[in-house]
N, C-alpha and C positions, 0 to 999 in steps of 0.2 A: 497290276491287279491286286486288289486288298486280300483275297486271298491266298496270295505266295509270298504276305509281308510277315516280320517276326512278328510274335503278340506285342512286344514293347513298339514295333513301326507301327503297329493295327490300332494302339491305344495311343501313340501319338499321334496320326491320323485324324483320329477320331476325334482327339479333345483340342486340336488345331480350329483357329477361328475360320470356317467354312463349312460349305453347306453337306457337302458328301464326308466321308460314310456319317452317316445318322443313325436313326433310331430302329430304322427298317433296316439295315446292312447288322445293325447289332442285335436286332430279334430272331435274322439267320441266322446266326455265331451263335447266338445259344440256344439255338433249337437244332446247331450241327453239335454242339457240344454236348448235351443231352441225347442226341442219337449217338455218338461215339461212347458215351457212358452204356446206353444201353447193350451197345455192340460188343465193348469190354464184360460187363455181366453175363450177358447170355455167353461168352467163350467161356468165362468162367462155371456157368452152369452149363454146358453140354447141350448148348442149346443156339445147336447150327442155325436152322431156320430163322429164329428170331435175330441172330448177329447177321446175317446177312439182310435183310428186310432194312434194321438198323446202318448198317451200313450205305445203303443204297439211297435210305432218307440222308443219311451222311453225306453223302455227296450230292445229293438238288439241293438240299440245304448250303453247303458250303458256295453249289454256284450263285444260290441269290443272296449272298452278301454283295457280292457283286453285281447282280444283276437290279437291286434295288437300288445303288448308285447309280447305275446305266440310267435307270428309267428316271430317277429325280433329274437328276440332271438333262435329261433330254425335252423336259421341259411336256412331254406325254401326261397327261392325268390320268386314261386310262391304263398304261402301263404301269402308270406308278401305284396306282391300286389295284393291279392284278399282280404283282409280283410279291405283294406282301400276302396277299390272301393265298398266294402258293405257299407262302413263309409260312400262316397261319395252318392250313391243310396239315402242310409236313409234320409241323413240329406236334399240331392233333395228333398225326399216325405215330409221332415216336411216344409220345402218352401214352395212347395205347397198348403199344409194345411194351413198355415199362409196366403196366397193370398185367398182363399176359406172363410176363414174365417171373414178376413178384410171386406169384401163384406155384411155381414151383424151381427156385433159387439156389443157387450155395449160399448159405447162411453168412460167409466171411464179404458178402459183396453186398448184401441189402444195405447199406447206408450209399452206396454208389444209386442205387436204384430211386432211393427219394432225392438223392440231388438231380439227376435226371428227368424225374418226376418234375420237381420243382422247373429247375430252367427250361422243361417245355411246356410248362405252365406259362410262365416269365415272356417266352417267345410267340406263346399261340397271344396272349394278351398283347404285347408289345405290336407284335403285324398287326392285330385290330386295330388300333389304334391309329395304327399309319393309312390303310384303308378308310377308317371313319372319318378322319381329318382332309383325305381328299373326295372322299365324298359328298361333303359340304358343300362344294366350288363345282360342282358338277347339276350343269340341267337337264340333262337326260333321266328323265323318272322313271323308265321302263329298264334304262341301264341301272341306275340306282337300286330298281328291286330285287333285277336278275343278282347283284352282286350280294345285298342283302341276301336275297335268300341262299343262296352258295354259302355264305358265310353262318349262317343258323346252324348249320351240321357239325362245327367246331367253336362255335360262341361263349360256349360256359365249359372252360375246362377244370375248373375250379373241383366241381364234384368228387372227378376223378382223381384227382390230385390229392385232395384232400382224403382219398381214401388210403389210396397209396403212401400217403405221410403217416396215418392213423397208424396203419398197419407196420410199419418200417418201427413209427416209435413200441408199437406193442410190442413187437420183439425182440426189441431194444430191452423188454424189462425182466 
């Protein structure tokens, strides 16, 4: 399983001439990465609720690194673009959490919070991506919409992100 390998096996893995793990397997990893960021802040802030939330995206995220291999490889189209659009969901709600949390911080971790910010930025885009490219290959239009629209509620993470970075550098100054 790609998730019980060291980062050095995970990243030779990855840059090995084959098809698994990809781009999907690596938009979990850093949208589990960016939830374990988040997870670490809120402990630092005293902010149980949110580490655990974090957390819990922590680990769906971590299973679909692997679970996006499963589905490429099994040769499934709609598996393989329903496991990314979880990818993309999660790595949404650890955004979220990150902007929730910014809001009332220990000042010595806000630079933790816009790198988490950022990589589940990185990761909600990235699963898009893996979704859009199989949707291509797909004639099912009614499937096609349903997944479009699922996907519209986490589309543009960019906003938030971006507010989150603004604010991270302001208080940087």
């Amino acid at each position: 399983m790609l998730q019980e390998l060291t980062v050095e096996g995970f990243l030779a893995e990855l840059a090995a001439r084959k098809p698994t793990p990809g781009g999907g397997s690596v938009a979990a990893l850093a949208g589990a990465l960016a939830a374990a960021l988040v997870s670490m802040a809120a402990d630092f802030s005293r902010n149980s609720e949110i580490s655990a939330q974090a957390r819990t995206l922590m680990k769906a995220l971590t299973g679909l690194v692997d679970e996006d291999a499963k589905a490429f490889a099994s040769g499934d189209l709609r598996a393989a673009t329903e496991v990314p659009l979880q990818t993309a969901a999660h790595s949404y709600a650890v955004l979220k959490l990150a902007g929730m949390l910014l809001e009332d911080c220990n000042p010595n971790i806000i630079t933790d919070i816009g790198v988490a910010a950022g990589m589940a930025e990185a990761a909600v885009k990235g699963a898009l991506l893996n979704v859009q490219v199989n949707l291509v290959s797909m004639r099912d239009q009614q499937y096609k919409q349903e997944i479009l629209q699922k996907a519209e509620q986490f589309s543009s993470p960019e906003p938030l992100a971006t507010r989150i970075a603004d604010e991270v550098a302001a208080r940087l100054r």
